[in-house]
C-alpha positions as CSV (number, residue, x, y, z in Angstrom):
1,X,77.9,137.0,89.2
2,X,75.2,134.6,89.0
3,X,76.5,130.7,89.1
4,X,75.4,130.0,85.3
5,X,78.0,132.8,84.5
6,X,80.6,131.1,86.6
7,X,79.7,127.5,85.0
8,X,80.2,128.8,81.6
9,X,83.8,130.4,82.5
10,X,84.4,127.6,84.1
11,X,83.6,125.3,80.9
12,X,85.3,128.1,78.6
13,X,88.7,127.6,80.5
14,X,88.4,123.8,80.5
15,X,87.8,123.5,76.9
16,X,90.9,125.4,76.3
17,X,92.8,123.0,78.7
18,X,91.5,120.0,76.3
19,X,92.7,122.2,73.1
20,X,96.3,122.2,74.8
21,X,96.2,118.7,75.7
22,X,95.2,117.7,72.1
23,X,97.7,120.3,70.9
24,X,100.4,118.5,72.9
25,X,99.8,114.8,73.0
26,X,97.9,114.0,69.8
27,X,98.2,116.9,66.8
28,X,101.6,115.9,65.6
29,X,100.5,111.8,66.4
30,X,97.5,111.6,64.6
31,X,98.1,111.1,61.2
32,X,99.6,108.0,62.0
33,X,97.6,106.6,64.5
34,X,95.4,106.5,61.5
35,X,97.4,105.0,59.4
36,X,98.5,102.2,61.8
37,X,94.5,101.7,62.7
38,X,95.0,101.8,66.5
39,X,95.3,104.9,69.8
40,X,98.4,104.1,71.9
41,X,97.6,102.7,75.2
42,X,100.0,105.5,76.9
43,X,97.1,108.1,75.4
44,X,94.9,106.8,78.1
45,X,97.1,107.1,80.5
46,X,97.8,110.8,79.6
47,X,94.3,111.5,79.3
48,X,93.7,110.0,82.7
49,X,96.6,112.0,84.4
50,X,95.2,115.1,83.0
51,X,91.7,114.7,84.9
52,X,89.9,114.0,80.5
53,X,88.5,110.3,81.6
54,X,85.2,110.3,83.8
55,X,85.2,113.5,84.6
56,X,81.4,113.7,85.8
57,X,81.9,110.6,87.9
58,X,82.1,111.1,91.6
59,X,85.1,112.2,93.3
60,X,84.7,109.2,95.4
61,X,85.3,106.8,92.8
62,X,88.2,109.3,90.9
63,X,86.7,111.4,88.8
64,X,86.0,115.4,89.0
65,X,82.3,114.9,90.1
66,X,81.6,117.9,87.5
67,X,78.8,118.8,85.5
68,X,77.9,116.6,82.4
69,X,78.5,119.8,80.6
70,X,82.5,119.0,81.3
71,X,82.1,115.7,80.2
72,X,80.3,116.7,76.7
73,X,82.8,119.5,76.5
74,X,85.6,117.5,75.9
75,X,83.7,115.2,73.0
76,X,82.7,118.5,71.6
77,X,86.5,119.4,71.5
78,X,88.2,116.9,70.1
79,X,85.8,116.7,67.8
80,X,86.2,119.9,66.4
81,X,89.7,119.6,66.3
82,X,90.0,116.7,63.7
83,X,90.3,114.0,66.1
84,X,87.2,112.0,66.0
85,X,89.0,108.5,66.7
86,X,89.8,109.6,69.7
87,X,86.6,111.3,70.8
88,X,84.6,108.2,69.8
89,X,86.6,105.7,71.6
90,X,87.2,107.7,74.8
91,X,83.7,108.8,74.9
92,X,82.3,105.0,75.3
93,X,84.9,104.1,78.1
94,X,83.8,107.8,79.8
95,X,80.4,108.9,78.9
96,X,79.0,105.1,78.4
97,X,80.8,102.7,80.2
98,X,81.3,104.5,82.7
99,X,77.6,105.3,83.4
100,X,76.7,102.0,83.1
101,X,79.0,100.7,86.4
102,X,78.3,104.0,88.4
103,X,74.2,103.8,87.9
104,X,73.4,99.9,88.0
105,X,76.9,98.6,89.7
106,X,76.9,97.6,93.1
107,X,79.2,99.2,95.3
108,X,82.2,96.2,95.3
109,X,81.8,96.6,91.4
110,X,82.5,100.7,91.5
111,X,85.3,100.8,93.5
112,X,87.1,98.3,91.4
113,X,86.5,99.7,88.0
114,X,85.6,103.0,88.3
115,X,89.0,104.5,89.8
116,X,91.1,102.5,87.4
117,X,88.6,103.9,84.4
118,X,89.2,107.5,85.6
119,X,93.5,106.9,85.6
120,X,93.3,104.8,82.3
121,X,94.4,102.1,84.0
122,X,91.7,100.2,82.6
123,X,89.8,100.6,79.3
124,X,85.7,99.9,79.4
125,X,84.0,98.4,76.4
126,X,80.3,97.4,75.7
127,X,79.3,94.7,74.0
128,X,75.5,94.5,72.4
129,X,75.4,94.4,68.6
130,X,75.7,90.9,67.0
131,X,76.7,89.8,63.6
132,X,73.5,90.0,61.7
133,X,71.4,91.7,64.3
134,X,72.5,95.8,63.9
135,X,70.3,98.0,65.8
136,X,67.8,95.0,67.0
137,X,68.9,94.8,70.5
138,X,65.8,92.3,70.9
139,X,67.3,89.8,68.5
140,X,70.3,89.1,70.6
141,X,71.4,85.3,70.5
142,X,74.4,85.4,72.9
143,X,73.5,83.7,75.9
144,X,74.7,83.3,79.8
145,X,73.4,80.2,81.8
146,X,73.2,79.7,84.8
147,X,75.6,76.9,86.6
148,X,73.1,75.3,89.4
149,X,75.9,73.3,91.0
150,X,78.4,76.4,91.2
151,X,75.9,79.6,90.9
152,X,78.6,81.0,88.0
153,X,77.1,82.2,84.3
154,X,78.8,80.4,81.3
155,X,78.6,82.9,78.6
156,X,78.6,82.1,74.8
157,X,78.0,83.8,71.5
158,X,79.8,86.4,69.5
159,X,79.6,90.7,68.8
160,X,80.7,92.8,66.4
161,X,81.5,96.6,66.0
162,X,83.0,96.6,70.0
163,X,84.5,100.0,70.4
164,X,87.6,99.8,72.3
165,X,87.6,96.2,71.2
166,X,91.4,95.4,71.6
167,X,92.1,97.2,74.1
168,X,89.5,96.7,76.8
169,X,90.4,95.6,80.4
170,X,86.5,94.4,80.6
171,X,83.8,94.6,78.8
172,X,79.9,95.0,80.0
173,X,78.1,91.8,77.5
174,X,74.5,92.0,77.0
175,X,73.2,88.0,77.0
176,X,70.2,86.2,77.1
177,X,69.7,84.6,80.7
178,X,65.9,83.7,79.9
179,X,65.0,81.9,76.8
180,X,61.8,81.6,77.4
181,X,61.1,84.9,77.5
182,X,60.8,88.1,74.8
183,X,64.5,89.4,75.1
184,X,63.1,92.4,76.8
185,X,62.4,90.2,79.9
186,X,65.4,88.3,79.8
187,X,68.0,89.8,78.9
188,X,71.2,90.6,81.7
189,X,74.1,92.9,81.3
190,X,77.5,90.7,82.7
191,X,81.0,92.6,83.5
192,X,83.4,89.9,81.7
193,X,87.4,91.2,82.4
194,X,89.6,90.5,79.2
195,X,91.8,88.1,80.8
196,X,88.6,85.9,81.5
197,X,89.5,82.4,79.6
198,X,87.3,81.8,76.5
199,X,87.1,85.6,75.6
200,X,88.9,86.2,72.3
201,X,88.7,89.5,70.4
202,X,88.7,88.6,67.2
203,X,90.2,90.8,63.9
204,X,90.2,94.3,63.9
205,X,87.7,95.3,61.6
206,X,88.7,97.8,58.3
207,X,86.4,100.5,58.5
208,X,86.2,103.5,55.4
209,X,86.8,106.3,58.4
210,X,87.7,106.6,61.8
211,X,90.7,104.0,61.3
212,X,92.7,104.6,64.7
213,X,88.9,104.3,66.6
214,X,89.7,100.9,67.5
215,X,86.3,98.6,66.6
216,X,86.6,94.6,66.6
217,X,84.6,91.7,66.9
218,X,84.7,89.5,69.7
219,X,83.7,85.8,70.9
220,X,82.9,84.2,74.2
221,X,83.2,80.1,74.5
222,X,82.3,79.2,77.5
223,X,83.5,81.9,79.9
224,X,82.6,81.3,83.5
225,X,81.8,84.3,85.1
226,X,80.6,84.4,88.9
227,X,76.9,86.0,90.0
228,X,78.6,89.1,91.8
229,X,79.5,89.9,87.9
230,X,76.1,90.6,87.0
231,X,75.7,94.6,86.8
232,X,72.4,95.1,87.6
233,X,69.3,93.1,87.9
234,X,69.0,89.5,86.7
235,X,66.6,89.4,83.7
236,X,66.7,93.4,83.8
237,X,69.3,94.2,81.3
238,X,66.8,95.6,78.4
239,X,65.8,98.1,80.7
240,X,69.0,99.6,82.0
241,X,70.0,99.3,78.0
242,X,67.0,102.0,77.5
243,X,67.9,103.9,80.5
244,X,71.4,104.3,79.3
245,X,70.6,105.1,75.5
246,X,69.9,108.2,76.3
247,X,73.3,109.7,77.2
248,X,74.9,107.9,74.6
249,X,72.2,109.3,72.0
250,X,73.4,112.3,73.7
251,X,76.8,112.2,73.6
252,X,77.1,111.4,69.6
253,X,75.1,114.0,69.3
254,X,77.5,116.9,71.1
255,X,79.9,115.2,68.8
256,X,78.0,115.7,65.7
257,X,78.3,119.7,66.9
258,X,81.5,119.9,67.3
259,X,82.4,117.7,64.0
260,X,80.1,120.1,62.1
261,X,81.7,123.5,63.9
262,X,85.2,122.2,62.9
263,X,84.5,121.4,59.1
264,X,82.8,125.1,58.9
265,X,86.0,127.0,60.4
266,X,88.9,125.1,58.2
267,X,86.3,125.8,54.9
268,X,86.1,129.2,55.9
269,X,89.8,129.6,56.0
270,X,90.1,128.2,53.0
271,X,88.0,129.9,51.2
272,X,89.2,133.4,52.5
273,X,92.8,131.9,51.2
274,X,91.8,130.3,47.5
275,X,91.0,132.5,44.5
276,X,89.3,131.9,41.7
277,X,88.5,134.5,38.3
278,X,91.0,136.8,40.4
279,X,89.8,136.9,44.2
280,X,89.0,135.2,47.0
281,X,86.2,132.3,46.7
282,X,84.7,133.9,50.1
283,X,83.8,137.0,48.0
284,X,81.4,134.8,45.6
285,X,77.9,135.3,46.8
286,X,77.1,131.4,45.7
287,X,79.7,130.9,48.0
288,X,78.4,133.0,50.7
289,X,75.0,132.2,50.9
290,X,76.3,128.2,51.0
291,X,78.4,129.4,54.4
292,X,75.5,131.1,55.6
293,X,73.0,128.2,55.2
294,X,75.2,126.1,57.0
295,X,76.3,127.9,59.8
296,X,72.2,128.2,60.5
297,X,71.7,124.6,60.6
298,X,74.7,124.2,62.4
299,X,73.8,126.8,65.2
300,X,70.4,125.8,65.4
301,X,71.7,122.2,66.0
302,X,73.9,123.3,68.8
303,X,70.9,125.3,70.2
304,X,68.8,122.4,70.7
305,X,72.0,120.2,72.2
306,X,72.2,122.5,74.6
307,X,68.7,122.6,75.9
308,X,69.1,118.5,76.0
309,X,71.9,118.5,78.1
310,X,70.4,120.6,80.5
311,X,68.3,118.2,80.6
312,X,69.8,115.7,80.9
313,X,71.8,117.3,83.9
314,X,68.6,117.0,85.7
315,X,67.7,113.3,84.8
316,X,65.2,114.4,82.6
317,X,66.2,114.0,79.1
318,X,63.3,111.8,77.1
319,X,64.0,108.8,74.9
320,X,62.3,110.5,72.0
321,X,64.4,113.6,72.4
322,X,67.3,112.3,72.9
323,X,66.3,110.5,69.8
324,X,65.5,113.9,67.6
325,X,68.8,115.6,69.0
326,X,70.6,112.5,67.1
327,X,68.8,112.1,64.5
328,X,68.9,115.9,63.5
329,X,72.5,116.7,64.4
330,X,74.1,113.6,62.9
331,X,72.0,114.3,59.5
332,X,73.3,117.9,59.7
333,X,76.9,116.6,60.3
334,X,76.6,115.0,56.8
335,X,75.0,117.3,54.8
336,X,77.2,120.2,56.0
337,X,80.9,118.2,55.8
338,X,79.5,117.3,52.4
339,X,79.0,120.9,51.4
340,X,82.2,122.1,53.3
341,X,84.5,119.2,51.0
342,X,82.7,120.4,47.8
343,X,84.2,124.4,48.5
344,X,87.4,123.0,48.5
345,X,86.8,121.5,44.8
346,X,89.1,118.6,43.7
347,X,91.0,119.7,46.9
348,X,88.4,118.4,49.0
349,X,88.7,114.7,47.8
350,X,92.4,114.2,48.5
351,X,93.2,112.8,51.9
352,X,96.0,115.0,53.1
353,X,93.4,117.8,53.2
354,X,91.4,117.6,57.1
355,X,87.9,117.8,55.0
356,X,88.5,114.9,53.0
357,X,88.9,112.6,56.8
358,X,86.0,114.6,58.0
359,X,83.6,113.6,55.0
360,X,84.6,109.7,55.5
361,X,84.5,109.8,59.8
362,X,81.2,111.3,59.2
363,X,79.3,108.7,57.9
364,X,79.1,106.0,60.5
365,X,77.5,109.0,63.0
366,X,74.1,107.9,61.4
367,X,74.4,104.2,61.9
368,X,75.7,103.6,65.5
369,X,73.7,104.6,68.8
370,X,71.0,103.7,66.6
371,X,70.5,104.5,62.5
372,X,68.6,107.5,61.3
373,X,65.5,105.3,60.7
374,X,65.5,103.8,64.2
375,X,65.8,107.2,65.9
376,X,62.5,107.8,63.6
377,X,60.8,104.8,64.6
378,X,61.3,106.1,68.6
379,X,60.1,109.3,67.6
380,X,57.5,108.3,65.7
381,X,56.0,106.1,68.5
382,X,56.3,109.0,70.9
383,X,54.1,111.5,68.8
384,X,51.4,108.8,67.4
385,X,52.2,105.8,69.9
386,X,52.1,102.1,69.2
C-alpha cells in the first residue's frame, strides 16, 4: 500500500474523530452559543485535550506534527457540519496564529506560546485591520516607538474585526515602527499578552452571521512592550504578513468546501423528503439539473483545493493561487447556499432551518482574508504585472 493510500485512511479516520467530537461537545450547544454571541472557553480546552488545536505544529512544541492536510481537515469538518463559528475562530488561533509564532518566533517565544496554544490554555489573536482601513494593510496608522532610554516599544492605535477578540491570551499587532517609510518597509509584527496594561478590547461587535465567532475591536494606549516581543524582524512585518497570507487564503478557502458540501447534503435530504403536485421535489427535473449544476461547481472547487494544499505542503503555494483558490471557492460558497435556501422555499428563510444560518455565515467569506476584488487585483498583477 503505497503511503498516499495510507495518508488518506489516515485523514478518513481522523475526520470521523472530529465528526464525534463535534457530535459530543458542540451539536446540542450550538444553537445557543449563537444566541448568547460567544464559544465557551472550556471548548478550547476540550478541543486541546482531544489533539483539534495545532495539530501540524511540531511535536516539540505540542502539537501532532501532522500533515497540513489534518489541520485543513478539521476546518473542512466543522464546516460541513453547521458549525462555522467555531471553525473560523479556531482556525485563526491554529492555522494562523499559530504559524505566525512557529515560522518568524524566536525559539524563547515558541516554547512559551506554542504548547499552551496546542492545550487551549491560551487563545492567539491577530490584529491588522483598522477602522477605516479594510483590506489596506499599507494604510495602517497604529504605531510602536521605540523607548531609547529603556529599549521597550510603546504601542498605540486601535483594530477592528479581531477574531478571538475577547478571549485572546495575546495577540500578534501589526504597527508602524518607521514613519518615514512606505508601510511596506516599516511596519513590525509585536506579541502584546492581554493582561499587558493599556490593552482594552473594546465592544463585541453585532455581526448578521457567525454570532458565537467571537469578533471585537480593540485599543492600545500606551502599552509598553519589551524588544524580545517583537516576532520577527524589526521593520519586516509587511513581508512576513505576505508570507503568511497564503495559508490563511488557504484555509478560508478549505472552509468555503466544506460550507458548500454541507449546504448541498441537508438540500438534498430535504428535497428527497418535501413534495409538491404529489411527489418528491427531487423528482422535478428543474430541480435536478439545479442539484447537478451545483454539485459540479462544488466538486470542481474541491478539486482545485486539493492540488493547493499539496502545495502548500511543500512550501510552494503562490500568492496568486492561493488568491484564485479564495476568490473562486468563497464565490461558489454563495452562489450555491443561495440556490440550496431557495429549494427549501419560504422554508429556507426561517432561522430554525440550518440553511437559513448557512446563507447569513456565508457572506462575510468574501470580505475577510482579503475581498473578492482584492484577490482579483493579486491575480490580476500576477498574469499582466504592474
Amino acid at each position: 500500500m503505497n503511503q498516499t493510500v495510507v495518508i488518506e485512511e489516515e485523514i478518513t479516520l481522523f475526520k470521523k474523530s472530529v465528526a464525534a467530537f463535534a457530535k459530543k461537545e458542540i451539536e446540542a450547544h450550538y444553537s445557543r452559543w449563537e444566541e448568547e454571541g460567544i464559544v465557551p472557553r472550556e471548548l478550547w480546552r476540550k478541543l486541546g485535550e482531544a489533539g483539534f488545536l495545532c495539530v501540524d505544529i511540531p511535536e516539540k512544541y505540542g502539537g501532532l506534527g501532522a500533515p497540513v492536510h489534518f489541520a485543513a481537515c478539521i476546518v473542512d469538518e466543522f464546516s460541513r457540519l453547521g458549525y462555522p463559528s467555531v471553525e473560523g475562530n479556531l482556525a485563526v488561533h491554529s492555522n494562523i496564529v499559530a504559524h505566525y509564532i512557529l515560522n518568524s518566533g524566536t525559539e524563547e517565544q515558541k516554547t512559551h506560546y506554542l504548547p499552551k496554544m496546542a492545550s487551549g490554555e491560551y487563545i492567539g489573536a491577530i490584529a491588522m485591520t483598522e477602522p477605516g482601513d479594510g483590506s489596506d494593510l499599507q494604510g495602517i496608522r497604529t504605531t510602536a516607538i521605540k523607548n531609547t532610554e529603556t529599549g521597550n516599544y510603546v504601542i498605540n492605535g486601535s483594530k477592528t474585526f479581531i477574531t478571538n477578540g475577547q478571549s485572546f491570551d495575546f495577540v500578534i499587532v501589526v504597527a508602524r515602527t518607521n514613519n518615514h517609510v512606505p508601510a511596506a518597509k516599516g511596519t513590525s509584527l509585536f506579541n502584546v499578552d492581554s493582561n499587558s496594561k493599556g490593552v482594552t478590547k473594546g465592544k463585541k461587535l453585532k455581526k448578521i452571521g457567525l454570532h458565537s465567532a467571537d469578533t471585537s475591536e480593540l485599543f492600545f494606549e500606551d502599552v509598553t512592550v519589551p524588544s524580545s516581543q517583537i516576532l520577527g524582524n524589526l521593520d519586516y512585518g509587511f513581508v512576513t504578513l505576505m508570507n503568511e497570507l497564503p495559508r490563511e487564503r488557504m484555509i478560508l478557502s478549505v472552509g468555503a468546501c466544506g460550507a458548500m458540501e454541507g449546504a448541498l447534503e441537508i438540500t438534498i435530504k430535504y428535497i428527497h423528503e418535501r413534495e409538491v403536485f404529489g411527489k418528491p421535489l427531487s423528482h422535478l427535473q428543474t430541480i435536478r439539473h439545479k442539484m447537478a449544476e451545483m454539485t459540479t461547481e462544488a466538486k470542481i472547487n474541491r478539486a482545485y483545493v486539493n492540488q493547493c494544499l499539496a502545495s502548500l505542503e511543500k512550501n510552494q503555494l503562490s500568492t496568486a493561487d492561493a488568491s484564485i483558490a479564495k476568490l473562486s471557492t468563497t464565490e461558489a460558497q454563495g452562489r450555491i447556499v443561495d440556490g440550496c435556501l431557495q429549494l427549501f422555499g419560504g422554508y429556507g428563510y426561517m432561522e430554525e432551518y440550518p440553511i437559513a444560518r448557512a446563507y447569513v455565515d456565508a457572506r462575510v467569506q468574501r470580505i475577510y482574508g482579503g475581498t473578492s476584488e482584492i484577490m482579483k487585483e493579486i491575480i490580476s498583477k500576477d498574469i499582466l504585472g504592474r
